[in-house]
DOTORVO-864844 format. One record per residue (C-alpha): x, y, z; residue in one letter. Coordinates in steps of 0.25 Angstrom, whole numbers, plus 5000, padded with zeros to 4 digits. Example, Ala and Ser with C-alpha at 12.3 -4.5 7.8 and 13.67 -1.06 7.14 Angstrom:
BEGIN
504949825031A 505549965029S 
//
This chain:
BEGIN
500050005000X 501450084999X 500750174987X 499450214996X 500350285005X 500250435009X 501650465005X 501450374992X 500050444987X 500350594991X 501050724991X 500850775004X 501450915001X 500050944993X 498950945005X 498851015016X 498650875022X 499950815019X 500550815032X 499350755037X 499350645028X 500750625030X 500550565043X 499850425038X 500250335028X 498950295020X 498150415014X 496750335021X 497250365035X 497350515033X 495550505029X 495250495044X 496050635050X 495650715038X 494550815045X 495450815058X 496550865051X 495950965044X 495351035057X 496851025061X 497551075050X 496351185045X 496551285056X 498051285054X 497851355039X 498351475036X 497251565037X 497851655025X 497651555016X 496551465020X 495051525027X 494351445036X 492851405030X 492051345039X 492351255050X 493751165047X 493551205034X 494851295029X 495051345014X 495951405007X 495851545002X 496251524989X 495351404986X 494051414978X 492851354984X 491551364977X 490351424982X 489451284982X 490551204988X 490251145001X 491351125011X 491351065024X 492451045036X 493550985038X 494151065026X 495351135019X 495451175006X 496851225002X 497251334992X 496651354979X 495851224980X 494451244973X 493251184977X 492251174967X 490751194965X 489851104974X 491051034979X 490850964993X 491850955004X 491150875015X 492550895025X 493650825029X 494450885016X 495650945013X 495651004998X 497151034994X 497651144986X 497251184972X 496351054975X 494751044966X 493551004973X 492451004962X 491251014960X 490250934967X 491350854974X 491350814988X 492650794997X 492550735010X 493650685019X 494850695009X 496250775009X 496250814993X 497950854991X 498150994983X 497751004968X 496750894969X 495450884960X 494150834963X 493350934954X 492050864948X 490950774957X 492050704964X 491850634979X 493150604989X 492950565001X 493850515013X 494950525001X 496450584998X 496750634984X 498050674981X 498750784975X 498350824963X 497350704960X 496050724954X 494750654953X 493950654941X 492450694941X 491550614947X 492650524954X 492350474969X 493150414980X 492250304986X 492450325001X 491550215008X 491550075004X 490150004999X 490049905010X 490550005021X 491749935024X 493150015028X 494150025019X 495349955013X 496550005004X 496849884995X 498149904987X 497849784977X 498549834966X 499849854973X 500249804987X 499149734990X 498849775004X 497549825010X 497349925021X 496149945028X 495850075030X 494950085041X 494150175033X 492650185029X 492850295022X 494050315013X 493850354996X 495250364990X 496650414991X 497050484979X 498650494976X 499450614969X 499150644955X 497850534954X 496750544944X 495350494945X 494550484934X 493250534932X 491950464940X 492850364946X 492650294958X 493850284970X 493450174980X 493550174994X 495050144997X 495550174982X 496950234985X 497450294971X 498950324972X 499650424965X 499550464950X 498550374947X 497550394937X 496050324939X 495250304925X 493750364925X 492750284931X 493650204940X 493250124952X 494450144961X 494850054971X 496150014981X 497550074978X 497850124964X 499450124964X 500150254959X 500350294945X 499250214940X 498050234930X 496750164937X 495750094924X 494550054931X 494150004919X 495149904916X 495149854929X 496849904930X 497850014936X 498650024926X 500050104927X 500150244922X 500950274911X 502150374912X 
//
């Protein structure tokens, strides 16, 4: 499970969470102290650059949010981040820099890295998506299994190994650099590990290794080509 790790998935100089998620070794264990840390790390913020909203909820000056877009606590959203139209932050979120939240799309639990997009009818929950990744539109994590049970990280493709998680709630981690096609569908437990690219209409499930293109169709991971 060497490439689900932390320091494997992430570059932890672009989030304001990084030193917090340096402190565990799997992206899953950061899900649980997400709202804490927040309410820690919110009063601490430079008041010339960031205004506090509401209750917990700080964002920055230089950040566009529209009008319609509903935003609940714990929350920070960092510098020139845009939140869109309709967009629905239900707490618990951080939303990096120059990060996109669009329209109609609702976060919830989640630490999103800087220059993220999510920008059209998208749903992330109790997920970690990583710098610069994007998710199509229409393109969900799934955070609670069907038949209710917690879940597992099963690493089939690579290592083999399983971890049980602990979790009922947990969508997906999302490396550096990945790509989710349009109206796809990740899985409770799907860990996507850097620059990876997921075809449209994919169900997505267990730990897609690095450097990776994901055919749904096909039935395969096959390797990117350089």
């Amino acid at each position: 499970m060497e490439n689900a790790k932390i320091k494997n998935m992430y570059d932890l100089s672009q989030s304001i969470a990084g030193e917090y998620l340096s402190q565990f070794t799997y992206p899953w264990e950061v899900l649980k102290g997400i709202s804490d840390f927040i309410k820690k790390l919110g009063p601490t913020l430079d008041p010339e650059i960031y205004e506090k909203r509401g209750e917990n909820i700080w964002v920055a000056k230089s950040a566009t949010v529209a009008p319609t877009a509903c935003l609940n606590g714990p929350l920070i959203i960092d510098e020139d981040a845009e939140i869109r139209h309709c967009a629905f932050i239900r707490g618990s979120a951080i939303i990096g820099k120059g990060s996109v939240v669009g329209n109609s799309t609702e976060i919830k639990n989640d630490i999103i890295f800087n220059t993220v997009q999510v920008p059209h009818y998208n749903y992330v929950g109790d997920s970690i998506l990583g710098y610069k990744s994007h998710m199509g539109a229409g393109s969900i994590t799934s955070n609670v299994k069907s038949d209710k049970t917690l879940v597992v990280v099963k690493d089939s493709r690579d290592s083999g190994e399983e971890i049980e998680t602990g979790l009922k709630k947990f969508g997906a981690m999302l490396g550096d650099h990945v790509e989710v096609g349009c109206n796809s569908v990740l899985n409770p437990g799907t860990v996507i590990c850097p620059n990876c690219n997921v075809y449209p209409l994919s169900s997505v499930r267990g730990v897609i290794p690095a450097n990776h293109i994901y055919k749904d169709a096909d039935h395969i991971v096959a390797k990117k080509e350089k």
